[in-house]
N, CA, C and O atoms as a Maestro MAE file, in Angstrom:
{
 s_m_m2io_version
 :::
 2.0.0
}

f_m_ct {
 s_m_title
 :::
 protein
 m_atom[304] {
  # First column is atom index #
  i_m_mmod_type
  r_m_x_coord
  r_m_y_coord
  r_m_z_coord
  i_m_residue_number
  s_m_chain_name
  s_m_pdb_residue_name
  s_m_pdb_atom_name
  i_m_atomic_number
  :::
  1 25 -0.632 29.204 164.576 1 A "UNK " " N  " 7
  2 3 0.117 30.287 163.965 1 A "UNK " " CA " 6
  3 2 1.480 30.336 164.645 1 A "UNK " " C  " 6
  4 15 1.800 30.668 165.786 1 A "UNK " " O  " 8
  5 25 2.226 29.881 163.542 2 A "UNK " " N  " 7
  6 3 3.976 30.418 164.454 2 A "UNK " " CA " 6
  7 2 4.612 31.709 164.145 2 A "UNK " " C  " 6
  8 15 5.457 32.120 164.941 2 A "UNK " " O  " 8
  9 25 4.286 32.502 162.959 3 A "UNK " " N  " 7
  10 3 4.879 33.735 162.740 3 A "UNK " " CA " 6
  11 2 4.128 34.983 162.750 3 A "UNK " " C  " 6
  12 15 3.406 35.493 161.893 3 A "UNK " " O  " 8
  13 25 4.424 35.310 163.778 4 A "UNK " " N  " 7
  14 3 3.733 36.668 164.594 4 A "UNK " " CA " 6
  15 2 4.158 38.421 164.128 4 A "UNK " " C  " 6
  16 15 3.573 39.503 164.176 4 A "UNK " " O  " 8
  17 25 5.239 38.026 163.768 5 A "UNK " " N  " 7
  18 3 5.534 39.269 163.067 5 A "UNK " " CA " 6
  19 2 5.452 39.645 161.741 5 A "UNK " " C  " 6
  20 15 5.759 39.217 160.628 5 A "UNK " " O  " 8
  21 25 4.572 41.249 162.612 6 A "UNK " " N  " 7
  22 3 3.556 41.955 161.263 6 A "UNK " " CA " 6
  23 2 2.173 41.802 161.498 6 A "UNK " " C  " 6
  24 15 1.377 42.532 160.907 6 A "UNK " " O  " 8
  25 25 1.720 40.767 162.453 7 A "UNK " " N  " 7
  26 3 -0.212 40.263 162.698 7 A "UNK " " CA " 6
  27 2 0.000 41.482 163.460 7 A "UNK " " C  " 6
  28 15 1.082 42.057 163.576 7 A "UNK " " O  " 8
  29 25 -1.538 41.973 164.170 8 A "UNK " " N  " 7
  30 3 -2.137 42.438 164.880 8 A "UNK " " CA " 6
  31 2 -2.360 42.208 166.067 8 A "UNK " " C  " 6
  32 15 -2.694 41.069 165.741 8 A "UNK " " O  " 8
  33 25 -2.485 42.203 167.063 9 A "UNK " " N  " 7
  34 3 -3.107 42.089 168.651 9 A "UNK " " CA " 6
  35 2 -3.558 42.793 169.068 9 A "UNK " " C  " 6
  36 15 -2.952 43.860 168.975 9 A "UNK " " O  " 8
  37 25 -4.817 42.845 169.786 10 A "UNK " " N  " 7
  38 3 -6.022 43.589 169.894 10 A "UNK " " CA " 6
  39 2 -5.931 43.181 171.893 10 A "UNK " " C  " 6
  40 15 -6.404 42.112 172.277 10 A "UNK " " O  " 8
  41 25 -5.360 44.066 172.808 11 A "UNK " " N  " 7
  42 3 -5.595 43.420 173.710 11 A "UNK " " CA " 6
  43 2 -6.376 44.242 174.585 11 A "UNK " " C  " 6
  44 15 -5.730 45.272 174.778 11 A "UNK " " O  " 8
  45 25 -7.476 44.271 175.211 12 A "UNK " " N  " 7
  46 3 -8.132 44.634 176.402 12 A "UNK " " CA " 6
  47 2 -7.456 44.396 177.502 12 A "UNK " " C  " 6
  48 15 -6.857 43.397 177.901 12 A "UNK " " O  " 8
  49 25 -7.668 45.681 178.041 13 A "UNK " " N  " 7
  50 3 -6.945 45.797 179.666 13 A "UNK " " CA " 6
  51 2 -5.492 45.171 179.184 13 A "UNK " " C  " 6
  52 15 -5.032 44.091 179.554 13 A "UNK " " O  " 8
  53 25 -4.893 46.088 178.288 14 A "UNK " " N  " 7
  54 3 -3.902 45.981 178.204 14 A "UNK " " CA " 6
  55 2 -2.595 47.000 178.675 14 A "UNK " " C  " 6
  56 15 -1.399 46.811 178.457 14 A "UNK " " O  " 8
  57 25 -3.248 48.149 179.399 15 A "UNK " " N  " 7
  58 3 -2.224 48.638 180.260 15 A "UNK " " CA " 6
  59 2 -1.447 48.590 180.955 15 A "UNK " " C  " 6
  60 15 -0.335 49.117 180.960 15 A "UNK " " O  " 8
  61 25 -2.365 47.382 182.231 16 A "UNK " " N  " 7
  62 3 -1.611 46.974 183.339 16 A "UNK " " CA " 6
  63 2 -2.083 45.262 183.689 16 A "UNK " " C  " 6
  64 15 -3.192 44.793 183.436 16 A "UNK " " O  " 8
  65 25 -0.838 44.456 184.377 17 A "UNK " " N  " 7
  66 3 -1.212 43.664 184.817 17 A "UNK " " CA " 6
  67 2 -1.092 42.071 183.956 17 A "UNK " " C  " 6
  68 15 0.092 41.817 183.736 17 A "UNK " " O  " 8
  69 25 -1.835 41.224 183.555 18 A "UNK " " N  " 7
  70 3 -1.949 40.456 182.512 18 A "UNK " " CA " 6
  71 2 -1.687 40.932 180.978 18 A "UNK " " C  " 6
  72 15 -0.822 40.619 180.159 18 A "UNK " " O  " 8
  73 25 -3.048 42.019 180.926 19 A "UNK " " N  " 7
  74 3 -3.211 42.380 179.828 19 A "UNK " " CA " 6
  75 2 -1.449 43.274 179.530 19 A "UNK " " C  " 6
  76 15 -0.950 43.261 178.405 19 A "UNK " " O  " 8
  77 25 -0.922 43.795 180.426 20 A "UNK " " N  " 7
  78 3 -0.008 44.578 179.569 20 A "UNK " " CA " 6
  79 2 1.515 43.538 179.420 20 A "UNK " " C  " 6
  80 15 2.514 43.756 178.735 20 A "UNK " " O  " 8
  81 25 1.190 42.303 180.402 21 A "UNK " " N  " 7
  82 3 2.650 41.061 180.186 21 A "UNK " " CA " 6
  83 2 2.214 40.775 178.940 21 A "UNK " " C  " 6
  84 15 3.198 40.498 178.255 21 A "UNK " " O  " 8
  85 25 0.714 40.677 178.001 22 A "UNK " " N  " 7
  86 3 0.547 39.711 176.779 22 A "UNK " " CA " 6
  87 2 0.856 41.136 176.413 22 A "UNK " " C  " 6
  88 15 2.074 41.166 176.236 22 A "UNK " " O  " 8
  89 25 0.314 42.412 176.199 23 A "UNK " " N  " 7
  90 3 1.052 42.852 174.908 23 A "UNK " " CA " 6
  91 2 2.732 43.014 175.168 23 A "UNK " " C  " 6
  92 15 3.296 42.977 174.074 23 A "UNK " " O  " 8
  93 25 3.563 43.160 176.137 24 A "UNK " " N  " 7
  94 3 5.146 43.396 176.004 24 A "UNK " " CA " 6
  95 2 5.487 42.124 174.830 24 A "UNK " " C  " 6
  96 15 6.202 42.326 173.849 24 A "UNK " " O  " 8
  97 25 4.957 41.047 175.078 25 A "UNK " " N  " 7
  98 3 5.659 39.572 174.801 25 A "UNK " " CA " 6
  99 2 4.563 39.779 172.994 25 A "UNK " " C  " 6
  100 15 5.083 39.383 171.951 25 A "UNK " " O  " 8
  101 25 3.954 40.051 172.989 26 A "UNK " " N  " 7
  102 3 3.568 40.536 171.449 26 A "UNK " " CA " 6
  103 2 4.606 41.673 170.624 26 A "UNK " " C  " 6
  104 15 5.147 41.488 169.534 26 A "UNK " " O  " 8
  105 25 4.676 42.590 171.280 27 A "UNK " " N  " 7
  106 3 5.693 43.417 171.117 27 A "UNK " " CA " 6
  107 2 7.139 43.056 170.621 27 A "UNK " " C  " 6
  108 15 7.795 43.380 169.630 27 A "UNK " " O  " 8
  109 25 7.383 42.208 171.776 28 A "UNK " " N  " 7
  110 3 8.527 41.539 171.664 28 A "UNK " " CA " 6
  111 2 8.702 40.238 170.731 28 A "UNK " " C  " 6
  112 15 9.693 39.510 170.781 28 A "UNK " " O  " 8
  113 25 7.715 40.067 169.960 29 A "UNK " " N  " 7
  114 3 7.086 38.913 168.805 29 A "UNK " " CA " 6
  115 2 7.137 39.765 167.631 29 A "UNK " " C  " 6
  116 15 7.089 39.223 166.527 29 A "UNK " " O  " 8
  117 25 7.221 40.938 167.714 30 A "UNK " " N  " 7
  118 3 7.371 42.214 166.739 30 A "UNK " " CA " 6
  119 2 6.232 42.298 165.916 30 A "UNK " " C  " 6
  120 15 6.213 42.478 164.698 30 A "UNK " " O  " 8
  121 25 4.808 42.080 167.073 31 A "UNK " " N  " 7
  122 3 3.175 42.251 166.428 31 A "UNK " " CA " 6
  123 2 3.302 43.827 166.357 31 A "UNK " " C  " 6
  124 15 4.316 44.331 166.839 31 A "UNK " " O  " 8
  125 25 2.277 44.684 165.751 32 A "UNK " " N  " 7
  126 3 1.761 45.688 166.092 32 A "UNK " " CA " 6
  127 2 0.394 45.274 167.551 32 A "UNK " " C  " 6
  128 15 -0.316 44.271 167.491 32 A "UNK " " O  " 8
  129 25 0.346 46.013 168.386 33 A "UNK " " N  " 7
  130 3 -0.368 46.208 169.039 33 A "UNK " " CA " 6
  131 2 -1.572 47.274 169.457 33 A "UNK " " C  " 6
  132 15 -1.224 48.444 169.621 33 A "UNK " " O  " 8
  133 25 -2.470 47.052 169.573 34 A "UNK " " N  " 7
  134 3 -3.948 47.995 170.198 34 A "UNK " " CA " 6
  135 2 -3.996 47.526 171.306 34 A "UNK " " C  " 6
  136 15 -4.172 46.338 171.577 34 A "UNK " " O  " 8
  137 25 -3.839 48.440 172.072 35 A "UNK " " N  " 7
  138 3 -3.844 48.558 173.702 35 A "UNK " " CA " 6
  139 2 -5.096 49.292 174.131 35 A "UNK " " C  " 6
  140 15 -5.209 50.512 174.250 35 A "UNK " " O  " 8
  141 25 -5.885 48.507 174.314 36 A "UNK " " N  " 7
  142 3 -7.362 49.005 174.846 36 A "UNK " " CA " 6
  143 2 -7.650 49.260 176.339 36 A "UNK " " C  " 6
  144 15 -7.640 48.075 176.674 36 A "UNK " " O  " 8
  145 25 -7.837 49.761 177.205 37 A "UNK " " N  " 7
  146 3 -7.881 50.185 178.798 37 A "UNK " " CA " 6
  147 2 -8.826 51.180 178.931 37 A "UNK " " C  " 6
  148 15 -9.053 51.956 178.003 37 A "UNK " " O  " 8
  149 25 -9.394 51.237 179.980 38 A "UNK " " N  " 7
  150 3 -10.419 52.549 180.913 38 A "UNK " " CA " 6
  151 2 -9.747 53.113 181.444 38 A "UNK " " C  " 6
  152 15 -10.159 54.251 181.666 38 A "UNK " " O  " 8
  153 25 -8.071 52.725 182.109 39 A "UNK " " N  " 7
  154 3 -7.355 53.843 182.851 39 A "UNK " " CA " 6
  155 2 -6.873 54.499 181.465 39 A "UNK " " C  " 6
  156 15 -6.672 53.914 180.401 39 A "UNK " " O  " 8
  157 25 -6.761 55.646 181.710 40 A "UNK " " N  " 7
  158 3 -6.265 56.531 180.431 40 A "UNK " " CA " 6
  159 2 -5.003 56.808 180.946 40 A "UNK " " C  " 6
  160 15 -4.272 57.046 179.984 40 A "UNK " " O  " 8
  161 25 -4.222 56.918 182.273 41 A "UNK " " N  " 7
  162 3 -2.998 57.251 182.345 41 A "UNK " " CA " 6
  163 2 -1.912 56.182 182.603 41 A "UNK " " C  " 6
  164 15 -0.686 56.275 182.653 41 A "UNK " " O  " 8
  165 25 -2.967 54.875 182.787 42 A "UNK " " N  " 7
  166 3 -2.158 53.540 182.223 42 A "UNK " " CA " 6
  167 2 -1.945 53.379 181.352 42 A "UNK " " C  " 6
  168 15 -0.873 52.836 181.084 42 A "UNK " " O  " 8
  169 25 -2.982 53.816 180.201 43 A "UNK " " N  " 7
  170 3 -2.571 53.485 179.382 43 A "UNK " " CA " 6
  171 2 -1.750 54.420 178.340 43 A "UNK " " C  " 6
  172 15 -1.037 53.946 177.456 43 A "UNK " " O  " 8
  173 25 -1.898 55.485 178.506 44 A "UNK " " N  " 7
  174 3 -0.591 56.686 178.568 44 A "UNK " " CA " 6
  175 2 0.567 56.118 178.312 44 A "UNK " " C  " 6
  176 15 1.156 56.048 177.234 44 A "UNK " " O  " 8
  177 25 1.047 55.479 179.955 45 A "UNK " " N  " 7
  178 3 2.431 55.078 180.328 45 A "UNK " " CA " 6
  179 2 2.423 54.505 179.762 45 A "UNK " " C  " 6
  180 15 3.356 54.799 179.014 45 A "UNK " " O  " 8
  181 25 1.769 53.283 179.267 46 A "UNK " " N  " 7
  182 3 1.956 51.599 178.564 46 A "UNK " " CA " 6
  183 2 2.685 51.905 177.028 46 A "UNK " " C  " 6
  184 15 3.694 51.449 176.490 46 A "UNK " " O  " 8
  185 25 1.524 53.035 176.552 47 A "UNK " " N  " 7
  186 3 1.526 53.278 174.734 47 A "UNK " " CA " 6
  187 2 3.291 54.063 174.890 47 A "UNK " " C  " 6
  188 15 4.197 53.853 174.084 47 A "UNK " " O  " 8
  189 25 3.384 54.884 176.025 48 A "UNK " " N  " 7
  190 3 4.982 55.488 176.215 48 A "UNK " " CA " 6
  191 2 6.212 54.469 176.229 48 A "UNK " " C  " 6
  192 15 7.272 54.561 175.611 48 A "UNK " " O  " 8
  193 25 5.816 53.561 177.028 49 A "UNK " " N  " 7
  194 3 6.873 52.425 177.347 49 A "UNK " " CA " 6
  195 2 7.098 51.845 176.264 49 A "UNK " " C  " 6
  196 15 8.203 52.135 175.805 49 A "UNK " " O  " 8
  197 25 6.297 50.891 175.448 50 A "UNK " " N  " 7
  198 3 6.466 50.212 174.141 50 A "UNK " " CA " 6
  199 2 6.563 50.928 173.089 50 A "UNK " " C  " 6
  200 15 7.229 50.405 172.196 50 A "UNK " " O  " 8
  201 25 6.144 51.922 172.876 51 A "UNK " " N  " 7
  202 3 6.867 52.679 171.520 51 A "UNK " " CA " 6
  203 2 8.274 53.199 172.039 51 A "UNK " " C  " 6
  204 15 9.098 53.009 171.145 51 A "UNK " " O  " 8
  205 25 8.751 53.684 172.963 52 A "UNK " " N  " 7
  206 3 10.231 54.017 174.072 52 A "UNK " " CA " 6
  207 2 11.078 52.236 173.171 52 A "UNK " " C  " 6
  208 15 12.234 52.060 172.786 52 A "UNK " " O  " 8
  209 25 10.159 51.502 173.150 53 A "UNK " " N  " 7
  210 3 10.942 50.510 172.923 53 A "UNK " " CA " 6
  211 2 11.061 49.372 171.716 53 A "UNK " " C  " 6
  212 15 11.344 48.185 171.560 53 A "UNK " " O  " 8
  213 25 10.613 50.654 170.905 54 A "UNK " " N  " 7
  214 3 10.304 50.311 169.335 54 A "UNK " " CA " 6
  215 2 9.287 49.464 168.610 54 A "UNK " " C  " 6
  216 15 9.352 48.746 167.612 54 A "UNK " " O  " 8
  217 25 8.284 49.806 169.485 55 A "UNK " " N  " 7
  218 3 7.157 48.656 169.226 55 A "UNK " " CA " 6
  219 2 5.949 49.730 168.631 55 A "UNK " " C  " 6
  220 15 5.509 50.745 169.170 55 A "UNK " " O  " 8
  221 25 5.526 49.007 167.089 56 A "UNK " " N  " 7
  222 3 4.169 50.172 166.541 56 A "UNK " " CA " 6
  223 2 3.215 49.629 167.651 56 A "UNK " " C  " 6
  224 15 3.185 48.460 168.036 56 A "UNK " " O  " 8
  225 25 2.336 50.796 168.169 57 A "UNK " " N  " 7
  226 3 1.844 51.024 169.333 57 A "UNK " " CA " 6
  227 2 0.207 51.886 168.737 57 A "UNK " " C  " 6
  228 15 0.354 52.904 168.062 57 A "UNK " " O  " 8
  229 25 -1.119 51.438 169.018 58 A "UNK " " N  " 7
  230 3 -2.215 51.858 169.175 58 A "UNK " " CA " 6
  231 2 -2.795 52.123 170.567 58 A "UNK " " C  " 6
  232 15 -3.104 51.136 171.235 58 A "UNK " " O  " 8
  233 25 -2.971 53.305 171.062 59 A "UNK " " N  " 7
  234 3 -3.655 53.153 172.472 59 A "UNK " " CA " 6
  235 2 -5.019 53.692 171.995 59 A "UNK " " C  " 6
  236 15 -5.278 54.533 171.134 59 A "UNK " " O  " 8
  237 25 -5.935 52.859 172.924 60 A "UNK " " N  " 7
  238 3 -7.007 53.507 172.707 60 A "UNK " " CA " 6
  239 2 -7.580 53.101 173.929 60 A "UNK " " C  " 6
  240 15 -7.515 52.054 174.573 60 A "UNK " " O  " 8
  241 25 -8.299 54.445 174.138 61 A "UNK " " N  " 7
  242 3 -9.478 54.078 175.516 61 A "UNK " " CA " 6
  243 2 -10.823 53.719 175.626 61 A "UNK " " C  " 6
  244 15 -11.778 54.487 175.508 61 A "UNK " " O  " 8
  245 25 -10.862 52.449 175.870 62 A "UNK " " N  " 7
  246 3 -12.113 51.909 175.765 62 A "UNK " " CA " 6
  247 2 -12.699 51.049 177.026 62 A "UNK " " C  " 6
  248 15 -11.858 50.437 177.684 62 A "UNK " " O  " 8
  249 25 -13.885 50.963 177.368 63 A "UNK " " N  " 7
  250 3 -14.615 50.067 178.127 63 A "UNK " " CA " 6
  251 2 -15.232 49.116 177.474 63 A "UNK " " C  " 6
  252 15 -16.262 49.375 176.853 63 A "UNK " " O  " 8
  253 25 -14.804 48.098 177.501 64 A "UNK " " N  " 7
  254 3 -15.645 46.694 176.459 64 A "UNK " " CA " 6
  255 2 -16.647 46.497 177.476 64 A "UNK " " C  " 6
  256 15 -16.849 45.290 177.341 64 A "UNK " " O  " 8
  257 25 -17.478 46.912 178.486 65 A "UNK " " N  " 7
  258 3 -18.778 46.712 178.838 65 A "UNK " " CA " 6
  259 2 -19.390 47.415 178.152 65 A "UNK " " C  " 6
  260 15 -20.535 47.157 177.780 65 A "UNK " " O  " 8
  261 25 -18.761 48.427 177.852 66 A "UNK " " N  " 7
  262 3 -20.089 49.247 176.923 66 A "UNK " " CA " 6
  263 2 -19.925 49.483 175.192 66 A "UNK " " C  " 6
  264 15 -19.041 49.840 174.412 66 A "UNK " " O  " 8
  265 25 -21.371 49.042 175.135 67 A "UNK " " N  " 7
  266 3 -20.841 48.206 173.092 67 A "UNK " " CA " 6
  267 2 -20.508 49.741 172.293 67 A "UNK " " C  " 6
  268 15 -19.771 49.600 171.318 67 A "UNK " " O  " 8
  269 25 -20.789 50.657 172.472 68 A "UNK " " N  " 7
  270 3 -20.327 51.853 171.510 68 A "UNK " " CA " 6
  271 2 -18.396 51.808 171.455 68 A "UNK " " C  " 6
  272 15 -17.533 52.048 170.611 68 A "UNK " " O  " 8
  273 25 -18.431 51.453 172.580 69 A "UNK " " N  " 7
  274 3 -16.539 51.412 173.066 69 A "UNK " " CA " 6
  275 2 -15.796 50.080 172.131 69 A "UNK " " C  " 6
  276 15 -14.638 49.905 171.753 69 A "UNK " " O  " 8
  277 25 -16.740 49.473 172.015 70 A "UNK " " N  " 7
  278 3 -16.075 47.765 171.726 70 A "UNK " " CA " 6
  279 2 -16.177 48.249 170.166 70 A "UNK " " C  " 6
  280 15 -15.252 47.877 169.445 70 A "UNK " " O  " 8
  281 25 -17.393 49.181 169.472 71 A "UNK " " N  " 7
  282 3 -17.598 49.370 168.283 71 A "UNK " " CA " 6
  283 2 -16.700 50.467 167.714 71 A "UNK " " C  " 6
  284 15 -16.114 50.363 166.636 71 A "UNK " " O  " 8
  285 25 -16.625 51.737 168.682 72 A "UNK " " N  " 7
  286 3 -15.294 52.194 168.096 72 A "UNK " " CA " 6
  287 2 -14.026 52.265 168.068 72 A "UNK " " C  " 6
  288 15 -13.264 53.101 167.583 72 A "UNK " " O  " 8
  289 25 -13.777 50.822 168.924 73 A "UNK " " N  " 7
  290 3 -12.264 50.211 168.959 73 A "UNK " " CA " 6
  291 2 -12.317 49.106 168.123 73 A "UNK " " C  " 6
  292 15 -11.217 48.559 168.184 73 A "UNK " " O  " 8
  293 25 -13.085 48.489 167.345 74 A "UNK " " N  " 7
  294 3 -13.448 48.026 165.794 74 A "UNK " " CA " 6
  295 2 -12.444 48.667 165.179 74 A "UNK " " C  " 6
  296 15 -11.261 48.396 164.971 74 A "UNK " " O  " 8
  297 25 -13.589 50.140 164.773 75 A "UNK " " N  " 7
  298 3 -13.239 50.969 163.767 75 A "UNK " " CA " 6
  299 2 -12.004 51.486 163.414 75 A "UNK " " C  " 6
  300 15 -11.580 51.694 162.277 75 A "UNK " " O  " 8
  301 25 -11.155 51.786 165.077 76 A "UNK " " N  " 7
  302 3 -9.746 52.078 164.539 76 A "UNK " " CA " 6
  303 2 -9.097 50.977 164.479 76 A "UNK " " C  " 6
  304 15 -7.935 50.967 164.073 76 A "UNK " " O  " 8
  :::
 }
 m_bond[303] {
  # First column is bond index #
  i_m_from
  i_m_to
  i_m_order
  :::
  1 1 2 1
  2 2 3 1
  3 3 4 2
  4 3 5 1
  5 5 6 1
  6 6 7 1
  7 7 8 2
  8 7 9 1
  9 9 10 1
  10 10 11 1
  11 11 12 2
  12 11 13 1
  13 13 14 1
  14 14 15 1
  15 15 16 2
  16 15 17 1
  17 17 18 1
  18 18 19 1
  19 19 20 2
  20 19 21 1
  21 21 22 1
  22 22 23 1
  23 23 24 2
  24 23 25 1
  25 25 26 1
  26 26 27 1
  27 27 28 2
  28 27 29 1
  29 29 30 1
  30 30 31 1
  31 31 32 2
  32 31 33 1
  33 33 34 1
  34 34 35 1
  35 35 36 2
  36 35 37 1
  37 37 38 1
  38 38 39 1
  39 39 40 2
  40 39 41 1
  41 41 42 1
  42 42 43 1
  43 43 44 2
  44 43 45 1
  45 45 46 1
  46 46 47 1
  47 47 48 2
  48 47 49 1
  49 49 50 1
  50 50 51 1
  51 51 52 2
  52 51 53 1
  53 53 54 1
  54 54 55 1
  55 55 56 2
  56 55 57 1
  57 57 58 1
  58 58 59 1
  59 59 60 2
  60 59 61 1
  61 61 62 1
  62 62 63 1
  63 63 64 2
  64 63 65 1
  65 65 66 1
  66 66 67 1
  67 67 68 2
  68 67 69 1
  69 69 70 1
  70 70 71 1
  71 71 72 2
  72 71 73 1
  73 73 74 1
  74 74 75 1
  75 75 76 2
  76 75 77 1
  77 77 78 1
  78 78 79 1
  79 79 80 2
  80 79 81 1
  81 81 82 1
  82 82 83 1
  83 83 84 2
  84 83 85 1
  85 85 86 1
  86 86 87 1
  87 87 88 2
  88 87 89 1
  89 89 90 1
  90 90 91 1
  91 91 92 2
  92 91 93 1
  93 93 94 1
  94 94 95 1
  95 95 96 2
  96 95 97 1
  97 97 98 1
  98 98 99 1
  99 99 100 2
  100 99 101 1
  101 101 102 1
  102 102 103 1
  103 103 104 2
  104 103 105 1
  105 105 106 1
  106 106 107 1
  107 107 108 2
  108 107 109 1
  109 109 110 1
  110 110 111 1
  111 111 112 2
  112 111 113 1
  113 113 114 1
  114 114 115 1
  115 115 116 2
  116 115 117 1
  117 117 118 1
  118 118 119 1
  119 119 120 2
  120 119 121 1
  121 121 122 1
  122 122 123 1
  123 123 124 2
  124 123 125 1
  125 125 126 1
  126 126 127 1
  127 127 128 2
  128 127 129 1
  129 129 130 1
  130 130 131 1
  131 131 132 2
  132 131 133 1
  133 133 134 1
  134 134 135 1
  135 135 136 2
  136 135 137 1
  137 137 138 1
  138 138 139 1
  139 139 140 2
  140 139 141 1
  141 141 142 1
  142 142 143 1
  143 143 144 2
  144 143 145 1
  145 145 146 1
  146 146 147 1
  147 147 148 2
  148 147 149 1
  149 149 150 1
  150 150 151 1
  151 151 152 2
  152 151 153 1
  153 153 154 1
  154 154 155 1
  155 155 156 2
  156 155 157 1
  157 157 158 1
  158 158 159 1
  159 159 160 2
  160 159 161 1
  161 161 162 1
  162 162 163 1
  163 163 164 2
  164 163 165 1
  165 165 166 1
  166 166 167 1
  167 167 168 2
  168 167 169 1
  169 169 170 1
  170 170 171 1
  171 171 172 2
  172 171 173 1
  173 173 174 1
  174 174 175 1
  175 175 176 2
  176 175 177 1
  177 177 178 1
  178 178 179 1
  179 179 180 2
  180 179 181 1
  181 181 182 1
  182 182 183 1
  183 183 184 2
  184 183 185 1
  185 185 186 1
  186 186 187 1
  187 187 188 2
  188 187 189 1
  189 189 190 1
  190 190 191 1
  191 191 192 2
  192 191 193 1
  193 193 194 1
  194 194 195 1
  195 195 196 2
  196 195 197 1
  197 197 198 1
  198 198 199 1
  199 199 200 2
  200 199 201 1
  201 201 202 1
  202 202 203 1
  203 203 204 2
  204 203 205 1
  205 205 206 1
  206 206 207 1
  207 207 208 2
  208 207 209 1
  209 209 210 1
  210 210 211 1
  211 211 212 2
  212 211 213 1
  213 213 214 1
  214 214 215 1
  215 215 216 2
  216 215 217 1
  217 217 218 1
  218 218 219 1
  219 219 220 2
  220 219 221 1
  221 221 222 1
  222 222 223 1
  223 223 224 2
  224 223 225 1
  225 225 226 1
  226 226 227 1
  227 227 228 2
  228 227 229 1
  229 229 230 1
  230 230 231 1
  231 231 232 2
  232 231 233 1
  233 233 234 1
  234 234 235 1
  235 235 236 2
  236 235 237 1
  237 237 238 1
  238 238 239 1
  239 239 240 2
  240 239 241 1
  241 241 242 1
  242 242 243 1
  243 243 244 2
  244 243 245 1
  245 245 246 1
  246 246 247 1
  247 247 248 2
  248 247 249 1
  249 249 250 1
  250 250 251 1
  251 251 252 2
  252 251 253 1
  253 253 254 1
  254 254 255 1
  255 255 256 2
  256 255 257 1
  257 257 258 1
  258 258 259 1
  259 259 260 2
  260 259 261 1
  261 261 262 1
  262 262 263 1
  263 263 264 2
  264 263 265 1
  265 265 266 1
  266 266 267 1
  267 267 268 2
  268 267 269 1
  269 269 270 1
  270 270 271 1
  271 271 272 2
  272 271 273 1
  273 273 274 1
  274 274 275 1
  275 275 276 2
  276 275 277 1
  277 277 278 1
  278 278 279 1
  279 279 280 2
  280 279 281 1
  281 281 282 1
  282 282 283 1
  283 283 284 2
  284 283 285 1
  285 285 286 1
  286 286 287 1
  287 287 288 2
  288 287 289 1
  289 289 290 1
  290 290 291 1
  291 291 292 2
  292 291 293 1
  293 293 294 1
  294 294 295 1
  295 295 296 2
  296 295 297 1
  297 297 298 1
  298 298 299 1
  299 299 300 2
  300 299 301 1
  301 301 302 1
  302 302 303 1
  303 303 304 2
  :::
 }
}
């Protein structure tokens, strides 16, 4: 896939760290992003920073160890 803008990215532990360098550089690919994390005030800041910087932005708080979390970060 070479044209990224407009797809989706779905990233876990995407607040801080790895997960939040792949979504900036998605962002910056002009994907929409779902920012999935257990810190809730990482991921706060994260969903603040990239929409601050014009990027459509999903935060959601989830634990992908536990399958109800993985199932209702499906759903949205």
């Amino acid at each position: 896939m070479k044209e990224f803008t407009g797809k989706v990215a779905v990233i876990t532990g995407g607040a801080s760290g790895i997960g939040r360098a792949i979504a900036d550089h998605a962002a910056g690919e002009g994907m929409k992003v779902v920012l999935a994390d257990v810190e809730e005030s990482a991921l706060a800041r994260a969903e603040q920073e990239l929409k601050a910087a014009g990027a459509t932005i999903l935060a959601v708080r989830a634990d992908v160890s536990k399958r109800e979390d993985v199932e209702s970060l499906a759903r949205k």
